[in-house]
N, C-alpha and C positions, 0 to 999 in steps of 0.2 A: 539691169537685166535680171539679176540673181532678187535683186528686193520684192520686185513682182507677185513673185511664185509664194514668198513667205507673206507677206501682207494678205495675198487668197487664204493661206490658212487660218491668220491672225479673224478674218472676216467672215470664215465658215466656223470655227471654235463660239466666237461671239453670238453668230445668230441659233446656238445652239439653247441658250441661255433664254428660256422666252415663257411668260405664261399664261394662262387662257381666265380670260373672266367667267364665274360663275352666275345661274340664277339662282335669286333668293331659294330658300329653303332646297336645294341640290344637295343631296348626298350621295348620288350615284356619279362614278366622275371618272372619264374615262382619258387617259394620256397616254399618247403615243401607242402604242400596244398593252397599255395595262389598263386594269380597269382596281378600281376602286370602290369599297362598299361602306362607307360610314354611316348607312340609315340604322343598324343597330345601336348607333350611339346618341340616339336624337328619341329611343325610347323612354318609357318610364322606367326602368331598371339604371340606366345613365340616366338620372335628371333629366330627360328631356333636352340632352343636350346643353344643359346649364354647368358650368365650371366655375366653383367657387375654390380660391385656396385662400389661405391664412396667414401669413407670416409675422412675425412678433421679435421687436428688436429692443434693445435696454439699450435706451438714452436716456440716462439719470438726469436729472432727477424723474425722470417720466420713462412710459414704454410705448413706444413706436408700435403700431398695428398696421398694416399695409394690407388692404385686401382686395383681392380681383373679382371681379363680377364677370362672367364672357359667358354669351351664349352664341348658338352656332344653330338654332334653331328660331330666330328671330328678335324683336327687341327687349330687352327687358324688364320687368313686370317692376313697378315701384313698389316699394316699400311702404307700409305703414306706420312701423316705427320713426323715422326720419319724415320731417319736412322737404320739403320739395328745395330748398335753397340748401339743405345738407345730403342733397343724392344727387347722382347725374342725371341730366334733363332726358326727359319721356323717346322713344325713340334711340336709346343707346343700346349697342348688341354690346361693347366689352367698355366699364369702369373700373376704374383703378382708388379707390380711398384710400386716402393717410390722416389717422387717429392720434392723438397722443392720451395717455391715460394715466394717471397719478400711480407710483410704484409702491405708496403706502398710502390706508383708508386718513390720514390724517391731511393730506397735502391739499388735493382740491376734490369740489365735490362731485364736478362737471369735465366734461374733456376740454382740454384747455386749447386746443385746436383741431380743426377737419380739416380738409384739401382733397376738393371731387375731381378726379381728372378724366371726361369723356376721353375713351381712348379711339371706338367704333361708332360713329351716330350715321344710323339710317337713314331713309327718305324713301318714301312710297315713291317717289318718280324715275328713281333708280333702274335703268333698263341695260338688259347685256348689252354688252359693247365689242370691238375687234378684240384682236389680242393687243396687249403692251406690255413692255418691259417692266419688270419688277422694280424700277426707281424710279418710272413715271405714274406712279398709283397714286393720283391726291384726293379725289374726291372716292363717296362711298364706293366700297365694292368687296368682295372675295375673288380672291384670286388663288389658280391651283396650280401647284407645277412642281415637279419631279427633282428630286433630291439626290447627289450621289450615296450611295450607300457600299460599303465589302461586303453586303450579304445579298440583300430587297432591294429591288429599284422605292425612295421611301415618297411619301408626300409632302405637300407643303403644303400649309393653307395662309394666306397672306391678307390679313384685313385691317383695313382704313377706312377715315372719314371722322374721324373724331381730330378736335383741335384744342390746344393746351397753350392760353399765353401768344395766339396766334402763330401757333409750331405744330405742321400735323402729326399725329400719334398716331402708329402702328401696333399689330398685334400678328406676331409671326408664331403661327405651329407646327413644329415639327414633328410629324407623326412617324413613330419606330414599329415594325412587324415584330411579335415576340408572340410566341404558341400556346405562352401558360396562359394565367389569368392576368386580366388588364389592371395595368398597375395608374393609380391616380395621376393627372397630369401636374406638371412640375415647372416651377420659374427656372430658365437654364441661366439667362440673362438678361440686360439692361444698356441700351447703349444705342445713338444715334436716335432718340424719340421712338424706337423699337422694344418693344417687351416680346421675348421672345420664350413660347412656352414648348416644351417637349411630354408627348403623352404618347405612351408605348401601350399597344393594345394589340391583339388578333386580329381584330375589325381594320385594320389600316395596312394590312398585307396585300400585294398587290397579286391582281388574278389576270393570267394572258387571254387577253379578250381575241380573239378568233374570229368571230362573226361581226364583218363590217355591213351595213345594209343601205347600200350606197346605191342600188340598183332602183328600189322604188322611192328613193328620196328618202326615206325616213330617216332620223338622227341614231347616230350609235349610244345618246344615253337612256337609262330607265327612265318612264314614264314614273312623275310624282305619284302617283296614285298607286302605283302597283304591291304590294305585299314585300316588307324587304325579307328576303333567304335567311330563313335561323340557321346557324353553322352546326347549331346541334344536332335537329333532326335531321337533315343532309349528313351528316354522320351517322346516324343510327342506319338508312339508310344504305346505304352502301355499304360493299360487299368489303371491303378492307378501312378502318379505320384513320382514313389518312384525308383530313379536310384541305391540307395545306397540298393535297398532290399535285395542283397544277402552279403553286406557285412559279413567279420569277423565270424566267429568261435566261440562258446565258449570256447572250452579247443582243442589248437592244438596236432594233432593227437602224436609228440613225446612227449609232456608233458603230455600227459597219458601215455605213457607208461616210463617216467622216476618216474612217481608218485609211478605205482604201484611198479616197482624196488626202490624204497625208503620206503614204506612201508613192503614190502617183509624183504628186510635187516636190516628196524628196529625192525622187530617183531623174527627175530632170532637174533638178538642181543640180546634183551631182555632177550629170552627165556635161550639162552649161559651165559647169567649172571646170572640168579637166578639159574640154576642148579649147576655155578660152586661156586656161595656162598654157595647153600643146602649141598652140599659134603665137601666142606673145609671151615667151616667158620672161620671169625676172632680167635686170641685169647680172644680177649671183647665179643664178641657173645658169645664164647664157656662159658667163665665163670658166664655170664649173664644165659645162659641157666640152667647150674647146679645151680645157687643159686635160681632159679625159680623152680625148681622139688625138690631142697632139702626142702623148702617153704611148698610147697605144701604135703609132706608128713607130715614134721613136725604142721602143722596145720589138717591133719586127725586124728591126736589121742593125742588131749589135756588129761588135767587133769578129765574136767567134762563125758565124754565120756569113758574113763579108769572106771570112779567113780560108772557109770551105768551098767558098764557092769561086775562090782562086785557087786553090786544088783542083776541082774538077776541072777550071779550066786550063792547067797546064797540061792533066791526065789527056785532056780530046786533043793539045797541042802536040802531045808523043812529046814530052821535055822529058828527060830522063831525071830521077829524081837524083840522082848521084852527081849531077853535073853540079861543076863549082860556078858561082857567080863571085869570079876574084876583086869587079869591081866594086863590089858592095863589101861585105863584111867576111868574105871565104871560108861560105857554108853553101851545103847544098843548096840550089836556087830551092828546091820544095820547102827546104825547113828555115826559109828567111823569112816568113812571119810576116811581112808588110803591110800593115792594116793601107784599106784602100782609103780612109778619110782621119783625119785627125781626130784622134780620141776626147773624149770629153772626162776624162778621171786623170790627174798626175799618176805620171808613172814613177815607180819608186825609182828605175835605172834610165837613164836619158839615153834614147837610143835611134837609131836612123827610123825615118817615118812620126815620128810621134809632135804631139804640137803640144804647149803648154803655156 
């Protein structure tokens, strides 16, 4: 009865977790109530959306070169310097190369080995699909879905379709809202056939989209064609300097309603619990109970309370309190004390009435 109510949560928590396919070339992207603008980064001022980094590691006698090729604006362009059996094959949106290179001009004259790892390989027949979970992505696609964040609700960009060794290769982004200027994006880590990159920009702040246009059918994302919004002169623009004014949300719209479904089920849980301990409780309760009511009677009608209430009733008998009772102990009958039941305490003096 009580597993019920927590397994509904465990089941709403989960389908929380979920993310939407994109189509090719989309940089408008719009999630739950936010919308997102990354066509600024798909211009000529960002590459065109190409992300190359560099990293460079000393394994003597040689130096490790690692480089990333990723673009975000469709496949990438071969190279002319390299041969086609030293690049990743035609049709790859992110590769990954590893170079070794002689650490002094005497050792060798040539790299003394490559390793091209398609991490993204496309396919023109690629078409939007439903949504799926972010551990069911095998073949090509981008995928977008919402990140927790202390500040931005952030984005995610989630791309496969590239295979290594017959093992599929990922390439996860993590996009941060930050107000200065965009800072290069960066390897955060490595692990599970995932390369996972973080790239902090303005362009990747999320903005409360307000206008759904659900009435004439049309989709709530931009049209590919349309002019993307410079932040600049929309700043120049307006009357107060403030591009980021309509940022973020305080509380997104389903995490209220996952809240009050979590309060809801804990307050009948609750409720399910203390009714079904009031009806059936322990056997420790139960015997607790009784030796608390047995207690409580037995402390209503002590000795001294018995003793009084043979007082009053001599008082309504007219017994005179002066009268001797010669055959008991010859004391006044008022002041002979005769408890009416046997005491349950030894008494220091052994005396008529007392039981021990």
């Amino acid at each position: 009865m009580i597993a019920f109510p927590l397994a509904l949560v465990i089941v709403q928590i989960t389908a929380v977790a979920s993310a939407i396919r994109l189509p090719m070339n989309q940089c408008r992207i719009t999630l739950d109530n936010y919308r997102f603008d990354l066509c600024p980064l798909l211009d000529e001022r960002h590459n065109s959306g190409h992300v190359d980094l560099v990293l460079h590691y000393q394994t003597p006698p040689t130096i490790t070169t690692i480089v990333y090729n990723i673009s975000l604006n469709g496949p990438l362009r071969s190279s002319d310097a390299f041969s086609d059996d030293e690049q990743c094959v035609r049709g790859t949106w992110a590769c990954v190369t590893t170079r070794k290179h002689p650490s002094g001009p005497d050792l060798w004259k040539d790299d003394r080995g490559a390793e091209d790892i398609p991490i993204v390989m496309g396919h023109p027949q690629s078409e939007p699909q439903q949504d799926h979970s972010v551990g069911d992505k095998e073949d090509f696609g981008i995928y977008a879905e919402l990140r927790e964040s202390d500040k931005f609700p952030s984005l995610s960009l989630h791309m496969h379709g590239g295979y290594y060794a017959n093992v599929p290769q990922r390439v996860q982004i993590d996009f941060e809202c930050v107000e200065s200027e965009d800072d290069a994006p960066k390897i955060s880590g490595i692990g599970n056939n995932t390369h996972v990159l973080t790239w902090a920009t303005k362009h990747a702040c999320a903005r409360v989209h307000q206008t759904f246009l659900e009435d004439d059918g049309e989709s709530n994302l931009a049209p590919e064609d349309e002019e993307p919004d410079d932040p600049l002169e929309d700043a120049e623009d307006a009357e107060e300097p403030l591009p980021n004014q309509d940022l973020f949300t305080p509380v997104p719209p389903n995490k209220k309603g996952l809240s009050t479904v979590t309060i809801i089920v804990c307050s009948g849980t609750a409720l399910l619990g203390l009714g079904y301990f009031a009806m059936r409780p322990p056997a420790v309760l139960r015997r607790r109970i009784r030796e608390i009511r047995r207690a409580r009677f037995l402390r209503g009608t002590r000795d001294p309370k018995l003793i009084r209430w043979a007082a009053e009733e001599l008082e309504m008998l007219g017994v005179d309190e002066y009268e001797v009772d010669e055959m008991v102990n010859s004391r006044p009958l008022a002041d002979e004390e005769i408890p009416l039941r046997s005491s349950r305490t030894r008494p220091t003096f052994v005396n008529y009435g007392t039981a021990h």
